[in-house]
SERO-4910 file (N, C-alpha, C, O; in steps of 0.05 Angstrom, whole numbers):
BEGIN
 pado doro    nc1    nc2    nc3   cac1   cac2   cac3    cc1    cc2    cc3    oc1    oc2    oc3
  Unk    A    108    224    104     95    251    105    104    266    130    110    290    128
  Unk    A    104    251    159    110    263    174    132    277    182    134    300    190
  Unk    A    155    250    177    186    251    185    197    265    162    210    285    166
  Unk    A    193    256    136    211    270    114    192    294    102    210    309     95
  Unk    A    173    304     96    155    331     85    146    346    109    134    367    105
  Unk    A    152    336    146    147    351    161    110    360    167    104    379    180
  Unk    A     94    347    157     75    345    159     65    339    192     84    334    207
  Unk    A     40    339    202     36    350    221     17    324    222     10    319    200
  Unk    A      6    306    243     -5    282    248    -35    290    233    -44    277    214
  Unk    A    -48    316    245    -67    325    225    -66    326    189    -82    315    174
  Unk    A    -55    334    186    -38    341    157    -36    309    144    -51    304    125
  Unk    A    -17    288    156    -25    273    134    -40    253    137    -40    233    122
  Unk    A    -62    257    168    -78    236    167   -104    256    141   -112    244    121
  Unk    A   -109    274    143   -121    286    117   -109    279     90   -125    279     71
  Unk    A    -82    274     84    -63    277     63    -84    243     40    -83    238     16
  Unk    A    -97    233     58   -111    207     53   -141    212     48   -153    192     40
  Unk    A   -151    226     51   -180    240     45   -190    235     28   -214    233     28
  Unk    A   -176    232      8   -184    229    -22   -193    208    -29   -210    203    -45
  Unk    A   -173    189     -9   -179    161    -14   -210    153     -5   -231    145    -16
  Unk    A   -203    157     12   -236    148     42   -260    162     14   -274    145      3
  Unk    A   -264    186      7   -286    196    -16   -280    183    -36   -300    186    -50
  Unk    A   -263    169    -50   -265    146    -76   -277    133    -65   -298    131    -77
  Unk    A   -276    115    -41   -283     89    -34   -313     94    -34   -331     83    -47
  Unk    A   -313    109    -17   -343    116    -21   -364    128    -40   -388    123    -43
  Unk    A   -347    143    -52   -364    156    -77   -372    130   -100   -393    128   -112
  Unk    A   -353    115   -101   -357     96   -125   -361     68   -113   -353     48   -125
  Unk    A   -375     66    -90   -371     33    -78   -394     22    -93   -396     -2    -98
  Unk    A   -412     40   -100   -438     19   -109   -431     18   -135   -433     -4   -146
  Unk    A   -421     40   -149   -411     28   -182   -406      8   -188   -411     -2   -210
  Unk    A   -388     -7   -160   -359    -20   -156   -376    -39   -147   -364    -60   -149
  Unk    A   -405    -46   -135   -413    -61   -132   -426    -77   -148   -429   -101   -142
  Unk    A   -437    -64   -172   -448    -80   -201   -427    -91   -219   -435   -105   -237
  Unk    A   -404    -87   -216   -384    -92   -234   -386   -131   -233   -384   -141   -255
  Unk    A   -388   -146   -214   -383   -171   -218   -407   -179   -241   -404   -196   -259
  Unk    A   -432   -163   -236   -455   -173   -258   -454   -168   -278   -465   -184   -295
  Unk    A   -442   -145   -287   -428   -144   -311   -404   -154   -330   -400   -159   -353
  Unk    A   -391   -155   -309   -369   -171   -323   -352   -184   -314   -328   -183   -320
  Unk    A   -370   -206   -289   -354   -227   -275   -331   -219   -255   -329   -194   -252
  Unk    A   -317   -231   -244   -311   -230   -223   -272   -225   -232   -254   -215   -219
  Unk    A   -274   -240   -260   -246   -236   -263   -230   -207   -279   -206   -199   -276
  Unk    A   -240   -201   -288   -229   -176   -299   -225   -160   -278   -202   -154   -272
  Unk    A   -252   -150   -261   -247   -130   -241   -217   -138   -223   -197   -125   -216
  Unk    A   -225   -166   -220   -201   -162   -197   -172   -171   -209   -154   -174   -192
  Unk    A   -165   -175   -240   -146   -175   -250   -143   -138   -252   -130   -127   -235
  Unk    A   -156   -124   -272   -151    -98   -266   -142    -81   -241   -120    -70   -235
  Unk    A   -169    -81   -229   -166    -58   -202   -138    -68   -183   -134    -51   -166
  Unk    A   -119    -91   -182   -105    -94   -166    -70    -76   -190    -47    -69   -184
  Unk    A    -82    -76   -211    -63    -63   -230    -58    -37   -234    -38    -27   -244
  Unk    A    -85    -22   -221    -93      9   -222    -80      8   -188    -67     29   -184
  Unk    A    -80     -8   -169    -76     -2   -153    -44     -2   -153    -29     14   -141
  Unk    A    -40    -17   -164     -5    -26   -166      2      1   -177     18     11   -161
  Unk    A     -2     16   -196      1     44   -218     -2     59   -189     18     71   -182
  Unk    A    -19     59   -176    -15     83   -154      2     87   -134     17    106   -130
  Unk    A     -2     62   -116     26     51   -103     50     59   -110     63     71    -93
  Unk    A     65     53   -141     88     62   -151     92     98   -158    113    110   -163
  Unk    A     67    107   -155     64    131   -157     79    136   -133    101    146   -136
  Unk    A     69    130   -101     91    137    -86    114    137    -84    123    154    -68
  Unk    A    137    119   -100    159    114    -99    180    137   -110    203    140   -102
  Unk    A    164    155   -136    176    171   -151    168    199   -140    180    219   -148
  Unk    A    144    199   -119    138    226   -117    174    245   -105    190    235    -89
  Unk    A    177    269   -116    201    290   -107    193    295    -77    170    297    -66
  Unk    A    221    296    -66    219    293    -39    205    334    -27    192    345     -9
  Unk    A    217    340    -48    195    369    -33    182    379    -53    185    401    -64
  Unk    A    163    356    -60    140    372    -82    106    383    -60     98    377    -38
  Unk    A    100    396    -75     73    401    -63     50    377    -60     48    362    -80
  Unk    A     36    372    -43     16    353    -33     -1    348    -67      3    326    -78
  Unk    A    -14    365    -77    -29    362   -104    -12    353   -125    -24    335   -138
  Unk    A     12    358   -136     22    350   -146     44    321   -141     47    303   -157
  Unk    A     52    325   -122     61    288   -114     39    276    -97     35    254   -106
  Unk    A     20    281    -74     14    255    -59    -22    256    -78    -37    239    -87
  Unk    A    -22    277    -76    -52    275    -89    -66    253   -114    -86    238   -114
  Unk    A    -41    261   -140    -48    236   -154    -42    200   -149    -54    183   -161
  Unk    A    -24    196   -131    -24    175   -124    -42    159   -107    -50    136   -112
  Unk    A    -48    172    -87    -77    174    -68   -102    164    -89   -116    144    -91
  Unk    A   -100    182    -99   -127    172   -113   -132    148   -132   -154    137   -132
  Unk    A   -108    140   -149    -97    122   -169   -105     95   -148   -119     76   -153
  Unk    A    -89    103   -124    -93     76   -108   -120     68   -104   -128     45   -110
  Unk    A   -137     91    -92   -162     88    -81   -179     80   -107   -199     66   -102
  Unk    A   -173     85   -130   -185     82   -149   -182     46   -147   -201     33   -138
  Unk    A   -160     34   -156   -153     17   -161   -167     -6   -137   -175    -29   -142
  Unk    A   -167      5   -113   -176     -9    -92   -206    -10    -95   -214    -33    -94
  Unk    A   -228     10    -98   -256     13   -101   -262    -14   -126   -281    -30   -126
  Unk    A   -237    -12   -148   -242    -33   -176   -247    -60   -159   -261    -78   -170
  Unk    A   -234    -63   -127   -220   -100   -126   -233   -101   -100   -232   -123    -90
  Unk    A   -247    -83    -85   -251    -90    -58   -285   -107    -64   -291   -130    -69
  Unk    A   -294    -94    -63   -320   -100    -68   -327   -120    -87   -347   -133    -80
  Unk    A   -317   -129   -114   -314   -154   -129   -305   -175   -116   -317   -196   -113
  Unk    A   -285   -170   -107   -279   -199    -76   -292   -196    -63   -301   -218    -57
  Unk    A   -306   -176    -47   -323   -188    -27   -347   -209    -40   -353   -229    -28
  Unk    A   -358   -202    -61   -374   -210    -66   -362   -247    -88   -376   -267    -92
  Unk    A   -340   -243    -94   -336   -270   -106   -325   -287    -82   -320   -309    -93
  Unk    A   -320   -289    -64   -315   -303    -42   -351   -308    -31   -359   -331    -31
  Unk    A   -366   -292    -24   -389   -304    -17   -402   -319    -39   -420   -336    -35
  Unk    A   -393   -310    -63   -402   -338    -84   -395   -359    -84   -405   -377    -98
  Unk    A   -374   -361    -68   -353   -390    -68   -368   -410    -50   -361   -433    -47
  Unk    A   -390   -399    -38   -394   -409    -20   -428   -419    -16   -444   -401    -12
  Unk    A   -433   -435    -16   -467   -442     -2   -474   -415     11   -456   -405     25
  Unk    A   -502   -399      7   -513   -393     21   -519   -404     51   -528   -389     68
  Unk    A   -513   -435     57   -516   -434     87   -506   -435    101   -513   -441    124
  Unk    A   -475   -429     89   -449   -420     95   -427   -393     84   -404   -392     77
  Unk    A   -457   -369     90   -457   -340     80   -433   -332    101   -413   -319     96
  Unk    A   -439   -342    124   -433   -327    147   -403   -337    155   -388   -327    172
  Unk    A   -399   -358    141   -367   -373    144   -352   -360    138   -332   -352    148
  Unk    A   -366   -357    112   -342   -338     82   -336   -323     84   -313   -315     79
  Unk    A   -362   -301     97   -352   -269    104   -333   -276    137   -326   -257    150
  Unk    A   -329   -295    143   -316   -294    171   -287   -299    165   -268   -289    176
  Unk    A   -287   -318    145   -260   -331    123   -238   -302    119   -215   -297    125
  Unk    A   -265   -287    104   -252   -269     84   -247   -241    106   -229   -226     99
  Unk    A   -259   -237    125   -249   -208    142   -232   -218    167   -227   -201    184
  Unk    A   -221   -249    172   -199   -255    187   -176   -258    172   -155   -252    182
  Unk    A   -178   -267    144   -151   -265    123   -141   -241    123   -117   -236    127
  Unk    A   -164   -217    117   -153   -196    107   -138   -177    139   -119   -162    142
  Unk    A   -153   -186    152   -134   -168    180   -113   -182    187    -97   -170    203
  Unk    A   -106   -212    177    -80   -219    186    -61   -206    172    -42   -193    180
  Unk    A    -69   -211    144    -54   -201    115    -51   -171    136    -34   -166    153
  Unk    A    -60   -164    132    -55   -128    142    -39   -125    162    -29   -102    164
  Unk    A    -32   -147    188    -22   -145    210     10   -153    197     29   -137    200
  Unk    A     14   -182    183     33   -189    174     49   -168    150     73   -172    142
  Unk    A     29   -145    140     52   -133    119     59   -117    135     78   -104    126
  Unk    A     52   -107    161     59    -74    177     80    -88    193     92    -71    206
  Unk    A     89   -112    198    110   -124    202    138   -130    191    162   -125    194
  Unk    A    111   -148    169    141   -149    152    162   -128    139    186   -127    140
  Unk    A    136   -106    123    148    -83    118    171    -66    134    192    -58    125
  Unk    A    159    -64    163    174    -53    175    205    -59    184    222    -43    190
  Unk    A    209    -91    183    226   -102    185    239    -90    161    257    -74    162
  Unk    A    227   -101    136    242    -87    111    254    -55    105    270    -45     89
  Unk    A    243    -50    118    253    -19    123    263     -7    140    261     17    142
  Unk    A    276    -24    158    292    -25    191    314    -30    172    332    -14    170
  Unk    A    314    -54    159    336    -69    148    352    -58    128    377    -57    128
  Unk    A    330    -45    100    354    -26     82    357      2     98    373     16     86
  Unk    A    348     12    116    351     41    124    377     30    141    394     47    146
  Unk    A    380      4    151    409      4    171    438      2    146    460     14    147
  Unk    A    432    -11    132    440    -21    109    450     10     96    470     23    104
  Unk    A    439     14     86    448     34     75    459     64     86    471     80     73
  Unk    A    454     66    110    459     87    126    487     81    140    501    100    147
  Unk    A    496     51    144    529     53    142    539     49    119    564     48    120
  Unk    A    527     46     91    535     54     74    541     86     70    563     92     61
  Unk    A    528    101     74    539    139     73    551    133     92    574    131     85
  Unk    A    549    127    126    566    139    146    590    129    138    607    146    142
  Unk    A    601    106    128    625     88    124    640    120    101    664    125     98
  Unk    A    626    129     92    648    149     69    646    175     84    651    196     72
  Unk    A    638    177    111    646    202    128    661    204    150    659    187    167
  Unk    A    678    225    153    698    219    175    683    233    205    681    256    215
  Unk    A    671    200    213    660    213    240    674    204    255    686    182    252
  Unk    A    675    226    282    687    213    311    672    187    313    655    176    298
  Unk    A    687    181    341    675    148    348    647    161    368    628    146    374
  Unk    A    649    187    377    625    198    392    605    197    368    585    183    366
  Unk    A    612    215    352    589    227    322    572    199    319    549    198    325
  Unk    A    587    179    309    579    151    319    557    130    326    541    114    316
  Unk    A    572    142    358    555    130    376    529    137    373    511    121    373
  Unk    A    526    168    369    510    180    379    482    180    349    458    182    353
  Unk    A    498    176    317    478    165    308    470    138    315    449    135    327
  Unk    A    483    121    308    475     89    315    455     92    340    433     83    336
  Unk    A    458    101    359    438    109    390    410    116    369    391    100    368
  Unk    A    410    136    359    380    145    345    367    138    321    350    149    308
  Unk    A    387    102    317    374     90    289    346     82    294    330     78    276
  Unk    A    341     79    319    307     63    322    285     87    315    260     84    314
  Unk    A    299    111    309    283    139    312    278    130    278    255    126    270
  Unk    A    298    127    263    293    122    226    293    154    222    307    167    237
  Unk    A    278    168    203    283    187    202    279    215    217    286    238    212
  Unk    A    264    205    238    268    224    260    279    237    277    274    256    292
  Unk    A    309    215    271    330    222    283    338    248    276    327    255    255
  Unk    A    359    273    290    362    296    276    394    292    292    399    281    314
  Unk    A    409    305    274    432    308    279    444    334    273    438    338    249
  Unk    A    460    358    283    471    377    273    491    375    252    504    394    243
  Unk    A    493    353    246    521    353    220    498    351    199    478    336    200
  Unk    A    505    371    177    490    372    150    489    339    139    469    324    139
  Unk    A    517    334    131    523    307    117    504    286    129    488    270    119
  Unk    A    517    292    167    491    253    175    465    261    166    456    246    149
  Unk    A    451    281    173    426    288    168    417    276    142    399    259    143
  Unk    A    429    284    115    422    277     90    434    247     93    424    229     80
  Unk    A    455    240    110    445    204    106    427    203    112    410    199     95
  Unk    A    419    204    139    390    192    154    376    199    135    368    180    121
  Unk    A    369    217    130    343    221    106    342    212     74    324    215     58
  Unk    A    362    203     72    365    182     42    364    160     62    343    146     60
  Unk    A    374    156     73    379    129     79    345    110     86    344     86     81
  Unk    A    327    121     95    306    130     98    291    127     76    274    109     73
  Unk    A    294    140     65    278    138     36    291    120     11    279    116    -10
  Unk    A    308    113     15    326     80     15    296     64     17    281     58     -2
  Unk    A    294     59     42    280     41     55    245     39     46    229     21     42
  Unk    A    243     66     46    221     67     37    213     61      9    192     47      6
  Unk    A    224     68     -8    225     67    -37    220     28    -45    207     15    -61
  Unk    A    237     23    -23    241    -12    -27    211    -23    -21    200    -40    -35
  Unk    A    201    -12      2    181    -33      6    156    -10     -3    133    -19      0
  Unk    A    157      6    -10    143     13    -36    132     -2    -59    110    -10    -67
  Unk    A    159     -3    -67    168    -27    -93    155    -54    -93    143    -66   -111
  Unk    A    161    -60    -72    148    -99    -58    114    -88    -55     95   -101    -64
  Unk    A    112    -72    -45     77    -70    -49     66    -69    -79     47    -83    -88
  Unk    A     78    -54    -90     69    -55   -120     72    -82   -133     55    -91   -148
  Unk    A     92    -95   -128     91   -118   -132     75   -137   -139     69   -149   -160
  Unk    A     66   -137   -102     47   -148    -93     19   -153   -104      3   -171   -107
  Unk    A     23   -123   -108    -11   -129   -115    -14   -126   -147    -37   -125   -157
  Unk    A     20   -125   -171     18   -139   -195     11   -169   -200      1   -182   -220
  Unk    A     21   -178   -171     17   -211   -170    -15   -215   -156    -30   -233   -163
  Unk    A    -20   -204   -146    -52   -206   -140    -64   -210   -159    -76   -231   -160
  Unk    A    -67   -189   -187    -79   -184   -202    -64   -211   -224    -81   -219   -240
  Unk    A    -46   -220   -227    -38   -244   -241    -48   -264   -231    -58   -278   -249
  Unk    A    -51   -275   -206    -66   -298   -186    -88   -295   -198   -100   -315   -206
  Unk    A    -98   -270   -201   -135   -270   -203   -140   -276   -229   -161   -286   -232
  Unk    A   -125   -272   -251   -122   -279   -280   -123   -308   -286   -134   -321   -303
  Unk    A   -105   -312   -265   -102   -346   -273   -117   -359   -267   -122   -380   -279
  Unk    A   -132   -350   -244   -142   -375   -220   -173   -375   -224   -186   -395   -219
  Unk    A   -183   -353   -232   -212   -345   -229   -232   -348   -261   -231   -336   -283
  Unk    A   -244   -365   -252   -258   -380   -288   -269   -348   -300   -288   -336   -291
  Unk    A   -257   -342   -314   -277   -327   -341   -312   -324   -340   -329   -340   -331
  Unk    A   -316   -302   -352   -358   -302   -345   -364   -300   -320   -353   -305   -299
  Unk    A   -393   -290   -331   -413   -284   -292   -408   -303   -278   -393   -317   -291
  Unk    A   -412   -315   -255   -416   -338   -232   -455   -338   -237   -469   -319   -243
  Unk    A   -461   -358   -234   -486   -369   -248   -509   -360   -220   -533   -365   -221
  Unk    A   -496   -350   -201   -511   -345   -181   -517   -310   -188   -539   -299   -186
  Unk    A   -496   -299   -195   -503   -271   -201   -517   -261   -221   -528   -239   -224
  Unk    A   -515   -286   -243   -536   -278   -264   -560   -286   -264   -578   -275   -276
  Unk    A   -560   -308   -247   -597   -317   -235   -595   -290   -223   -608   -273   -235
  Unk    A   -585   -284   -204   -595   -266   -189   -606   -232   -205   -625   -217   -199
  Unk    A   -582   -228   -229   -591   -205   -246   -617   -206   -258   -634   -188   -259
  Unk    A   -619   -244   -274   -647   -240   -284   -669   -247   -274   -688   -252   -288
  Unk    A   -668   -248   -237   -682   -235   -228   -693   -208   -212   -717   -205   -209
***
């Protein structure tokens, strides 16, 4: 949003708005869903709606308008996330003794911040790696000095921030860039197609017998 649509740190920390009001607008919906229909559907679904939104980023046109490319994906995600957040929270504290409430929720919000620390890693690595990758792939079919060069290779840590006065490097750096991005795009959607297959496989069918004591009372 920033580097390639030129967006403004304001601009696309708003560009996410949508999301933060799904989460919220629908969390309590999202919170009866295990009593209704167990623990496995939700979170085979919602990680599938989330995967559909995710990929939504990959195809958005690089100069389309905010409502028409980031808007529907934003939401698809947030959608998909409101389906799976709140069903795990709550089937992980079923996994568990009540007198070991306080384990589970400790289990389950140290996994999820590692998980979160380890993909803004890994990702980034992955997208260091095809944006280098591919960006001497264009420079290799242009005839640059050994300065022109230097002087991109010097501003690869920038990624697409880098700016160059030659038209040609410019549109490398900025494919090359969205190269990168597109890829670990791709691996997130993945990701969380295989989430929602893990949860298919792994997670018994029907209420958990604690949520339906608990409904019929």
């Amino acid at each position: 949003l920033i580097q390639i649509q030129h967006y403004t740190a304001t601009q696309a920390g708003a560009a996410f708005l949508p999301f933060v009001v799904t989460m919220f607008g629908l969390s309590r919906w999202a919170g009866g869903l295990v009593a209704r229909y167990g623990s496995r559907l939700p979170l085979t679904v919602g990680p599938l709606v989330a995967a559909s939104g995710i990929a939504l980023f990959a195809v958005v046109p690089q100069n389309g308008s905010y409502w028409t490319a980031f808007f529907p994906p934003v939401v698809v995600m947030g959608l998909g996330l409101v389906i799976s957040v709140a069903p795990l929270t709550t089937t992980v504290m079923n996994a568990v003794p009540d007198s070991e409430s306080g384990l589970g929720s400790g289990v389950n919000n140290a996994v999820s911040r590692l998980a979160a620390l380890l993909a803004v890693a890994a990702f980034g690595a992955v997208l260091a790696t095809v944006f280098n990758h591919s960006l001497d792939q264009h420079l290799s079919q242009l005839a640059l000095s050994p300065e022109i060069r230097a002087q991109v290779d010097a501003a690869r840590p920038q990624l697409a921030a880098a700016h160059n006065p030659a038209p040609a490097v410019q549109h490398a750096i900025t494919e090359s860039f969205l190269s990168g991005y597109r890829t670990v795009i791709w691996i997130a959607s993945a990701l969380a197609v295989l989430s929602s297959l893990t949860a298919w496989l792994l997670i018994e069918p029907g209420i958990p017998s604690s949520v339906e004591s608990d409904r019929k009372k």
